[in-house]
C-alpha positions as CSV (number, residue, x, y, z in Angstrom):
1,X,0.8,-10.6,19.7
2,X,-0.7,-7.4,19.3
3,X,-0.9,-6.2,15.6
4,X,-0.8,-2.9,13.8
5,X,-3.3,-2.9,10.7
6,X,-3.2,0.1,8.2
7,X,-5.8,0.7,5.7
8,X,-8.4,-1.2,8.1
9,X,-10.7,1.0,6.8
10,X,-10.2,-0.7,3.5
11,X,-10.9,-3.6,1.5
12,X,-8.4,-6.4,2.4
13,X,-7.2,-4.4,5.8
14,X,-11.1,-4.9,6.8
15,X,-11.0,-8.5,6.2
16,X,-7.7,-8.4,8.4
17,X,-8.7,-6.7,11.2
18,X,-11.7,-9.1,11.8
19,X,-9.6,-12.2,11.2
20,X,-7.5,-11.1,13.7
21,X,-9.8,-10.0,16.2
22,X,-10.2,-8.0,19.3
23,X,-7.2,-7.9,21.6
24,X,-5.1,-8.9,19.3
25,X,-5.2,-5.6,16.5
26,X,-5.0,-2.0,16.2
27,X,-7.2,-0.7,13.4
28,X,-6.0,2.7,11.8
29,X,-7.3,4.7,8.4
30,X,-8.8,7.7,7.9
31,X,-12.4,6.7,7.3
32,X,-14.1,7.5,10.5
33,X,-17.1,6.1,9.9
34,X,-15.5,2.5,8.9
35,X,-13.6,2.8,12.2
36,X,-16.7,3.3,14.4
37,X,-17.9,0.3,12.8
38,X,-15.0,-1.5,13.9
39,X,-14.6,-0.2,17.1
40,X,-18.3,-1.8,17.9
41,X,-16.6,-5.2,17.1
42,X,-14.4,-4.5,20.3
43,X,-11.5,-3.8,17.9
44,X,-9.1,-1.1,19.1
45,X,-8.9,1.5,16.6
46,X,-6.9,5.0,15.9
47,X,-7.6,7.5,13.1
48,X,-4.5,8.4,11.1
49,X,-3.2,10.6,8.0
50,X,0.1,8.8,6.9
51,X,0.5,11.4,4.6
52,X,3.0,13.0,7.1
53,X,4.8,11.9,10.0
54,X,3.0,10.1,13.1
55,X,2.8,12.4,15.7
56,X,3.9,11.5,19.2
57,X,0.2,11.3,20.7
58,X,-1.0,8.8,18.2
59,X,2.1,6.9,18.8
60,X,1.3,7.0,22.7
61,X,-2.4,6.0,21.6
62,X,-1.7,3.1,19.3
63,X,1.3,1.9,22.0
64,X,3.8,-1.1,21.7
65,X,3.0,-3.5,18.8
66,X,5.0,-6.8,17.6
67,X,4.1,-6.1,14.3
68,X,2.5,-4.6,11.5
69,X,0.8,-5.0,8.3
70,X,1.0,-2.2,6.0
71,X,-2.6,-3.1,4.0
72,X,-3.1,0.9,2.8
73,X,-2.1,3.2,-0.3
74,X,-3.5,4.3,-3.3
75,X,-5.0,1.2,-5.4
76,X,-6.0,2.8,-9.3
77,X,-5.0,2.4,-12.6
78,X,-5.6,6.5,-13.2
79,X,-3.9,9.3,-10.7
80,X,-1.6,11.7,-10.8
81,X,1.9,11.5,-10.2
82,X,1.7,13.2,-6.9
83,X,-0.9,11.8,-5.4
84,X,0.5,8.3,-5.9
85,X,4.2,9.0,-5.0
86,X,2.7,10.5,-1.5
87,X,0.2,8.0,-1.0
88,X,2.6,4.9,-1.6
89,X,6.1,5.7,-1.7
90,X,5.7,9.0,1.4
91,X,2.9,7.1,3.4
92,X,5.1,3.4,3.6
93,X,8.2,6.0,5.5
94,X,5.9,7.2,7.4
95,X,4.7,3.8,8.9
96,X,8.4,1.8,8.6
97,X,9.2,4.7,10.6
98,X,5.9,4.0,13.0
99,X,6.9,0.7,13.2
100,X,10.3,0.9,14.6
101,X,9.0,3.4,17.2
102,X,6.4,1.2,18.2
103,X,9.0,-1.5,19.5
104,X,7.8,-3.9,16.0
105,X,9.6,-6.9,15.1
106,X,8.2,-8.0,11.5
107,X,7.0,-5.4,8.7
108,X,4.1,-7.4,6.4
109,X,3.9,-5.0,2.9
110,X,1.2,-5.6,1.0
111,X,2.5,-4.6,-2.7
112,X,1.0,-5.8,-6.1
113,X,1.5,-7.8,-8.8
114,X,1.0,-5.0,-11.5
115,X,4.9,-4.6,-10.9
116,X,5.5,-7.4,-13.3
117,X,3.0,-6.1,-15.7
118,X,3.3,-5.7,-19.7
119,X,2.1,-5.9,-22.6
120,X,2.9,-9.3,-23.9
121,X,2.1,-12.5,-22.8
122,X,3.3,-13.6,-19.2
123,X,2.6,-17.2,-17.3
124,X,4.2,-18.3,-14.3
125,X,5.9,-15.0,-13.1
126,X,8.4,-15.4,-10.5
127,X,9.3,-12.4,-8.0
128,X,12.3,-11.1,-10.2
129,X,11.2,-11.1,-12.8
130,X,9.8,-6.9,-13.0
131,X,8.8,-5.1,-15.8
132,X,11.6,-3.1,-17.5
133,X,9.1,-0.5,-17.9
134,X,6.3,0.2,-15.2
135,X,2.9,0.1,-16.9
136,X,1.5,3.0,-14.5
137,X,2.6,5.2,-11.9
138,X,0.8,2.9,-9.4
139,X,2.8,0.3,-10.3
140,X,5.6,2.5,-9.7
141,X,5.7,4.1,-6.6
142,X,4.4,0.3,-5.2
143,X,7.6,-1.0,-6.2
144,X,9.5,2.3,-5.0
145,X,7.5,1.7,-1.2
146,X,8.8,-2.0,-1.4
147,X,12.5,-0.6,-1.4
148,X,11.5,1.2,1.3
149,X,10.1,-1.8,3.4
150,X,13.6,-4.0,2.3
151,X,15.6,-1.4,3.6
152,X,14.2,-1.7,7.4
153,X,16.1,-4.9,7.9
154,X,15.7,-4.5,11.9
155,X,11.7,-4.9,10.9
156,X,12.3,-8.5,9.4
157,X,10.0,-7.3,6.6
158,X,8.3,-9.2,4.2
159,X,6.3,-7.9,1.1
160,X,3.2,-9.9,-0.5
161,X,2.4,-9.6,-3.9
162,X,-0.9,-10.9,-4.5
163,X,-2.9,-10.2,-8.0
164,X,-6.5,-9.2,-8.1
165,X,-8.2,-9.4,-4.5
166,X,-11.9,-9.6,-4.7
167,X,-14.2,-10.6,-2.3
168,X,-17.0,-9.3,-0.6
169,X,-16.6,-5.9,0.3
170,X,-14.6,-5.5,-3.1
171,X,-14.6,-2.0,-4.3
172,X,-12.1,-2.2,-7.3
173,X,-11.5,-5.5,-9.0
174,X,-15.1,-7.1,-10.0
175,X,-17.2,-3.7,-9.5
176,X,-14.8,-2.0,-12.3
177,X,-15.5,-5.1,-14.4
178,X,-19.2,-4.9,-13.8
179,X,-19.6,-1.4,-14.5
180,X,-18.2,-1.9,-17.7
181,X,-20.4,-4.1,-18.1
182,X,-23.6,-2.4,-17.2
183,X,-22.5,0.8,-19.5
184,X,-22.7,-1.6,-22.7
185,X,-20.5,-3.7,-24.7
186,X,-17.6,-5.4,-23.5
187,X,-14.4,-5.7,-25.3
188,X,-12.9,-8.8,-26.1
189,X,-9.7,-9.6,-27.9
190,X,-8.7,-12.6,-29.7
191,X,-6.6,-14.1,-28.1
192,X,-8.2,-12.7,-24.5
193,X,-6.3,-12.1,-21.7
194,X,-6.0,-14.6,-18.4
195,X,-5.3,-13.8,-14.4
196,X,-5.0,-15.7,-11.3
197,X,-7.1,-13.9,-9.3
198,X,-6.9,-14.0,-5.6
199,X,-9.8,-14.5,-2.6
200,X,-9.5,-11.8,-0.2
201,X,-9.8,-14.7,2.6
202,X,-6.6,-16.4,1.0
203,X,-4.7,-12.9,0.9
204,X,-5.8,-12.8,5.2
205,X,-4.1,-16.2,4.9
206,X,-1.5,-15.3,3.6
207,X,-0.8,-12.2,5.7
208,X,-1.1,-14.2,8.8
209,X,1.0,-16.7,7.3
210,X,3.5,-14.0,7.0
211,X,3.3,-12.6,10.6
212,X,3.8,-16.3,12.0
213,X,7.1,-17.1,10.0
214,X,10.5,-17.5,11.3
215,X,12.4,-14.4,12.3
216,X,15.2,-15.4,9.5
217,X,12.3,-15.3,6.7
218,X,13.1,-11.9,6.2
219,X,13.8,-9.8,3.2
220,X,11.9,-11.7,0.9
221,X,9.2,-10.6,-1.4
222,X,6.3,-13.4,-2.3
223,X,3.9,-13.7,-4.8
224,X,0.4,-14.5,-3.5
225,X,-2.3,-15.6,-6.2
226,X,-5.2,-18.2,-6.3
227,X,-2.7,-20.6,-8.2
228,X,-5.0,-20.7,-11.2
229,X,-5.4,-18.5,-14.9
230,X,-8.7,-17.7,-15.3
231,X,-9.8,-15.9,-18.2
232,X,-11.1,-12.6,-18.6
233,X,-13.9,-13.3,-19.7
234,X,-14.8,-16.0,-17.3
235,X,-14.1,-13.8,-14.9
236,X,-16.8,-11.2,-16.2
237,X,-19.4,-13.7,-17.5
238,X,-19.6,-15.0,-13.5
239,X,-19.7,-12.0,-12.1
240,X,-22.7,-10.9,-14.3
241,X,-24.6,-14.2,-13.8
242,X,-24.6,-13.2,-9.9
243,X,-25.6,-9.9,-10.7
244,X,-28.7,-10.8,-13.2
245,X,-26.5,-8.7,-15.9
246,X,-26.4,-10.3,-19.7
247,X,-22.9,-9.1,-20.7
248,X,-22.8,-8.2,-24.3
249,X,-19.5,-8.4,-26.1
250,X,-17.8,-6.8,-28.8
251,X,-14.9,-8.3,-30.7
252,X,-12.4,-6.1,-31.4
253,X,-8.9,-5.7,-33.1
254,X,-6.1,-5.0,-30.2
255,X,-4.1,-2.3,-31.9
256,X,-6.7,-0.2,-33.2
257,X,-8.9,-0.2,-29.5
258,X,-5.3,0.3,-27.4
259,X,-4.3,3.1,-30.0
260,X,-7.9,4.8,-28.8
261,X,-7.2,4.5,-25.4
262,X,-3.8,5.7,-25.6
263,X,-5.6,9.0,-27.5
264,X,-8.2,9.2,-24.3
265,X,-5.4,8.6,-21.9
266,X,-3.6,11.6,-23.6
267,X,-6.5,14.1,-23.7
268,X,-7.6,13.1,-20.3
269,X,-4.0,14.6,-19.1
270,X,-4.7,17.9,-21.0
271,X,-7.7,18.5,-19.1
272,X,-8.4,20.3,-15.0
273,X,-7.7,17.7,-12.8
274,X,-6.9,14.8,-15.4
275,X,-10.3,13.0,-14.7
276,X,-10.0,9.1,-15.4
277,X,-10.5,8.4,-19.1
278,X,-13.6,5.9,-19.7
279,X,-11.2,3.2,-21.0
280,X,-7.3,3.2,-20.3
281,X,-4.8,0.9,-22.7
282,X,-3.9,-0.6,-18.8
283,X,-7.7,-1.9,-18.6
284,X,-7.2,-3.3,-22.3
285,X,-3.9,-4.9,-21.5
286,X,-5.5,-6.8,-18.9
287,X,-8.2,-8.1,-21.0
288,X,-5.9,-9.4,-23.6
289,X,-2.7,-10.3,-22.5
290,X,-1.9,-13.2,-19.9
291,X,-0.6,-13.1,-16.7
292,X,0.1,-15.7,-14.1
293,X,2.5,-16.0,-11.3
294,X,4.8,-18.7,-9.8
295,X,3.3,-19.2,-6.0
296,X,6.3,-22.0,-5.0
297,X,8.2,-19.5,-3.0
298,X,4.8,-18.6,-0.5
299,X,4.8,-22.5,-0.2
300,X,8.4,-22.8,0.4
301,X,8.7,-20.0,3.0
302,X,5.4,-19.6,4.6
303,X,3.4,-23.1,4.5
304,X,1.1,-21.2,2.4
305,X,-1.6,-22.3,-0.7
306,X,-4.6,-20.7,-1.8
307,X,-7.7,-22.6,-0.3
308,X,-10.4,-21.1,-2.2
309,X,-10.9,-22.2,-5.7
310,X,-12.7,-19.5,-8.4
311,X,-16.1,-21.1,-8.4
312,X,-16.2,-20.7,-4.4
313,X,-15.0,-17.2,-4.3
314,X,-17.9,-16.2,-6.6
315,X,-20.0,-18.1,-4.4
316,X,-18.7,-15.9,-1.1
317,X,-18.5,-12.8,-3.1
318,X,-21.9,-12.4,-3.8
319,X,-23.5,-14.4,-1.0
320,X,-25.2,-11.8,0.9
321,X,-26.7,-9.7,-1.9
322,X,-25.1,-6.5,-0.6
323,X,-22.3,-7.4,-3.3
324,X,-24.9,-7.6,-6.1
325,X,-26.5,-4.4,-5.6
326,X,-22.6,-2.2,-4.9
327,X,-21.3,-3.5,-8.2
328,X,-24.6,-2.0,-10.4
């Protein structure tokens, strides 16, 4: 079964592509550089902007396919409107399109669990339960590519939802959390916020989990998660121990710091290409409210549990050293 990888050039699409192996993948992104270096492991690779329509001699380069996993988009808490709404919503078309070409008979989404998100307490989320009000445009226009990926019922799709991948190789969840870190106090709330993190090798899992199910488990979106709340501060205090960084924490009141942020957030949007503010209420709302999601329905539908507990994936994370010194 020959598989069709997008955002291989990326984080979790990396960790795919090598799980899967040689012969058995087509690696495609836009990072040329990253593709060389997978193109050394013997992995089949084709550069592609799915910002517009495949054209007809990439199709003819990547060739039939039984499936694909849509891995890329545009992961941030901070963008604009545009760049989201081509990058997620434009860019899934462009590859549901792709896929039917291509001859594919399963679509794998990889969306996010920010859909569910607000500000308020939340344990045990289950996949209907969205937020009345998306929290960012990310959010949004991840839940608007999902409709697109439901629609393509001839692509048996399925869309994963998994909630903070890290892992080696991580460039968002833990090396945002350790650069807050390194720049000087952290803030904590009281009560402090909790997250079920997820491995990146359990999100592969799950992925190939997904591509191996039944042709009737289709149309179905699944939460994906390590199956465990771990604080927020947990989460930071053992990422810094592997780094050799002493966090240093500042207790704050919630209203007041998310009433700042809201300030930056707005002034940030006044100004030439509405840079990223150095704190957004988003960030804050992760670090003080809980959230937690009901994984029954992966185990139901695609013999799936996370196998790597917290404490391990530290361990993995930060194995090598190249982690340690790309976070600081």
């Amino acid at each position: 079964m020959v598989v069709l990888v997008t955002g291989a050039t990326g984080f979790l699409g990396s960790h795919l592509v090598r799980a899967l192996g040689p012969g058995n993948v087509v690696a495609t992104g836009r990072n040329s550089q990253a593709l060389a270096v997978l193109a050394a492991l013997g992995i089949k690779t084709v550069r592609l902007d799915l910002a517009h329509p495949v054209p007809a001699a990439d199709r003819d380069r990547i060739g039939p396919v039984c499936a694909v996993v849509h891995c890329a988009g545009l992961s941030s808490p901070w963008g604009t409107q545009t760049a989201f709404e081509a990058a997620n919503v434009e860019a899934t078309r462009h590859i549901a399109d792709l896929a039917q070409e291509l001859g594919a008979k399963r679509l794998v989404f990889v969306s996010t669990a920010s859909v569910y998100f607000q500000y308020k307490d939340q344990d045990n989320l289950a996949e209907h339960q969205i937020a009345a009000h998306f929290v960012n445009a990310y959010a949004r226009t991840k839940y608007l590519a999902e409709q697109e990926v439901l629609a393509r019922a001839a692509l048996n799709p399925l869309v994963l939802r998994p909630r903070g991948i890290y892992g080696a190789g991580d460039t968002a969840l833990l090396p945002r959390l350790m650069r807050v870190a390194a720049r000087g106090p952290i803030p904590r709330f009281a009560p402090s916020g909790a997250t079920d993190i997820t491995h990146v090798d359990d999100v592969v899992a799950a992925c190939r989990a997904a591509l191996d199910a039944a042709p009737d488990v289709a149309g179905e979106v699944v939460n994906i998660s390590g199956g465990v709340g771990v604080p927020l501060v947990d989460i930071i205090a053992a990422a810094c121990e592997a780094t050799g960084v002493t966090p240093r924490w500042r207790t704050l009141p919630f209203a007041p710091a998310f009433a700042a942020a809201r300030a930056l957030e707005q002034g940030a949007r006044l100004l030439p290409r509405q840079p990223e503010p150095p704190v957004t209420a988003y960030a804050l709302g992760i670090l003080r409210y809980r959230q937690t999601l009901d994984i029954s329905k992966a185990k139901r539908l695609l013999g799936w549990a996370p196998g790597v507990s917290f404490a391990e994936g530290v361990q993995r994370t930060f194995a090598d050293g190249a982690m340690r010194r790309g976070v600081l």
